[in-house]
N, C-alpha and C positions, 0 to 999 in steps of 0.2 A: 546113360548105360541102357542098353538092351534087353527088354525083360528075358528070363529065359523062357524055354520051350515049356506050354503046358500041355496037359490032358485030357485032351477032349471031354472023354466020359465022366473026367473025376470033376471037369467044370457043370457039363448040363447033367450029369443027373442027379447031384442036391437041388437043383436051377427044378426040374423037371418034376421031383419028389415033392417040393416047395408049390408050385403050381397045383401038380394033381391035390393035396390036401388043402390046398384052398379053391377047390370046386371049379379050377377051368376048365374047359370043355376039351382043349387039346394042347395039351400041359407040354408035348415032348416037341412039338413043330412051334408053339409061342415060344420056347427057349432056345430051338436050334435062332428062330429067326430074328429075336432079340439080343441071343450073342454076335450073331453076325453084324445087327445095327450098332451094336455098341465097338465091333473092332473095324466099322466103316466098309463094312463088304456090303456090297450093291446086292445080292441077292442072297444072301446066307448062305454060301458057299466053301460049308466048314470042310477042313480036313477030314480024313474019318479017324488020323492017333492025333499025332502033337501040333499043336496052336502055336504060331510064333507072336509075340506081339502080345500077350495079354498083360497089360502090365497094371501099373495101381488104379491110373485114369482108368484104363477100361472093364477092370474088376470091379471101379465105382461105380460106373456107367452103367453096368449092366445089375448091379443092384440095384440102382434106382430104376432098371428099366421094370425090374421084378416085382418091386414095388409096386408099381404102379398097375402093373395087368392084376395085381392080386388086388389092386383096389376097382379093380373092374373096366380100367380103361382099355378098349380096346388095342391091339397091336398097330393095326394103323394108325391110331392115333400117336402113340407114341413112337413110331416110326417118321412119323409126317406123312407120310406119302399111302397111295392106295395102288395097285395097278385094277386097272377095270378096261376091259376090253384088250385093244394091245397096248394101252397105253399107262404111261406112270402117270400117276396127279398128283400134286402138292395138296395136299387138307391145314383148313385152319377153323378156330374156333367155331366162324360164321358158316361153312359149310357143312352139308351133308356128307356124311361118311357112303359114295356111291356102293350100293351092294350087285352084287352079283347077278340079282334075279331084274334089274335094273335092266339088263344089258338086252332081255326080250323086244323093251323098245327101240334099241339101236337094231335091233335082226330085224323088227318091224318097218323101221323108217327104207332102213334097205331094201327090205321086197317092196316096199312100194315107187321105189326109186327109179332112175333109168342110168347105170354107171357110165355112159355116152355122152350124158345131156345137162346140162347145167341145171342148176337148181338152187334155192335161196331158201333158207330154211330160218327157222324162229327157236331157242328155245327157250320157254317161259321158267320161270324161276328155276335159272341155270345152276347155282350153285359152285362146284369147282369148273362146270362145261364139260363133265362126261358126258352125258350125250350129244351133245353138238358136236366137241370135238372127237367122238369115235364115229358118228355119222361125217365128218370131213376126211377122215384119214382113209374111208374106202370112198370117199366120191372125190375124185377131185378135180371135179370139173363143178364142185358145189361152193358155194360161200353159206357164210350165214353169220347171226346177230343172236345172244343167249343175253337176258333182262334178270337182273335178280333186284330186290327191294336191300339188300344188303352191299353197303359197298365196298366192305373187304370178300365178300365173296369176288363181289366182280374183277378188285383186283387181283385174286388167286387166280381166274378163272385165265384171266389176262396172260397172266404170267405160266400157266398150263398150256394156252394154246404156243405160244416160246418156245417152251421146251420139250413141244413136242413139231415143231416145226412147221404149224398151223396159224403165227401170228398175219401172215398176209391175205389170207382165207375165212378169217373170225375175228368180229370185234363182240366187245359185252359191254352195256350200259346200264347204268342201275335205274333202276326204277320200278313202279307197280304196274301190273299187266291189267290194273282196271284204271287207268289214266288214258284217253286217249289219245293224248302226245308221245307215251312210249314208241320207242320204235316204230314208227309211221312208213307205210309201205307194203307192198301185195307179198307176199310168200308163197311159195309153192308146195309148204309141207310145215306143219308148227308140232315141235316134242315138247312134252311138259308131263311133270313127274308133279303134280302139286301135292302140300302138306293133304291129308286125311285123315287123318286119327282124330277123334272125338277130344278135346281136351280135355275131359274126365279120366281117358283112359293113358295120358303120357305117363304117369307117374308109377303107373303097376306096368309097363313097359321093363325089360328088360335092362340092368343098370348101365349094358354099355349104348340102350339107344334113349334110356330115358335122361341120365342125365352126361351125357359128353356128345349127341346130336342137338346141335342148336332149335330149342323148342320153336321156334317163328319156320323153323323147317318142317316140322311136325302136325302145329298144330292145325286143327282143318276147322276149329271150334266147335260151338254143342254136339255138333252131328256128323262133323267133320267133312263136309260138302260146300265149307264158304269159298274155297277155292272154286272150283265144282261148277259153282253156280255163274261165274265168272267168261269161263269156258266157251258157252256157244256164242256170247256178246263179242268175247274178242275174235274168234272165228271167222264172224258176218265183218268187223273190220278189217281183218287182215286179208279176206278175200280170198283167202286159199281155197283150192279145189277138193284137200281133204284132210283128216287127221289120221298121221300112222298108228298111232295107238297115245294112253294116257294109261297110269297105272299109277 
């Protein structure tokens, strides 16, 4: 049986009432877009009256989805997915949740690029392959290879460049980028977002980056520069001519 027609407003704004007095930041847009995840709409594309479809699963669903942002986990996480650049990504435990201010290094790798001309690109602790794969979907005349130390990142990463139509154009291997067997071969261009944060300072972090970002993504140790110091060694091996940017 069919659930009946409901109410839009009378669904999100206890949903949104609920948020706001539990301190989220944007209580009315986490609810349109966790109703939407919970009635399988690809982009929270609610009605603006009556909702067909909401029925006990999705009523359940989307309490639980409520729960959970009010315990601090962010929306993408509880969504699965993130969009970042033009592209969707699947997230999982072992990944970075890619943010937004991220996406300077893919405007970076681009002005340094030539969209004409092939290019081989590196990126070091890839994570889900946001920036790899948003640096291939505007060059494609580029391939390239993303390394993570984590190997369910790499298989998300995998599975990211798939469904975004980049599997013939990007492979991802796991491993550490101070091994000099990783990824062996000249580059024309290497992106890397390394951990930096002091490990003293993860835990007064924010609750959605301190604890639902995987800390091995995070941490940079004492000073938060052991990645860092990695950097210009792998460089002089990989031979490239330059770095677009690191951040």
């Amino acid at each position: 049986m069919s659930a009946a027609p409901a109410e839009v407003r009378d669904i999100l704004m206890p949903a949104v009432r609920r948020l706001q007095e539990g301190g989220v930041a944007s209580p009315a847009l986490d609810s349109r877009l966790l109703l939407g995840t919970a009635l399988g709409l690809d982009r929270a594309v609610l009605p603006h009256e009556t909702l067909a479809g909401f029925d006990d699963a999705a009523a359940a669903m989307f309490e639980a989805f409520l729960n959970r942002r009010l315990g601090g986990e962010p929306v993408s996480r509880i969504r699965g997915w993130r969009e970042f650049w033009t592209l969707r990504l699947e997230l999982a435990p072992a990944t970075l949740d890619p943010r937004p201010d991220s996406e300077t290094i893919v405007a970076a790798a681009l002005a340094a690029t030539d969209p004409g001309k092939p290019c081989r690109m590196l990126d070091l602790g890839c994570g889900t392959g946001a920036l790899l794969l948003a640096c291939l979907s505007e060059r494609p005349d580029a391939t390239g290879t993303g390394v993570d130390i984590a190997g369910e990142a790499v298989e998300v990463a995998t599975r990211n460049a798939g469904k975004n139509g980049l599997s013939a154009r990007a492979d991802f291997v796991i491993g550490d980028f101070s091994d000099p067997d990783v990824a062996p071969g000249i580059y024309d261009l290497i992106l890397c977002n390394p951990p930096y944060i002091p490990a003293g300072e993860i835990d007064g972090l924010a609750v959605e980056v301190a604890c639902f970002d995987p800390r091995l993504a995070l941490d940079g140790g004492d000073d938060g520069l052991d990645c860092w110091r990695g950097c210009p060694a792998a460089h002089c091996r990989w031979s490239v001519p330059r770095w677009p940017g690191l951040s």
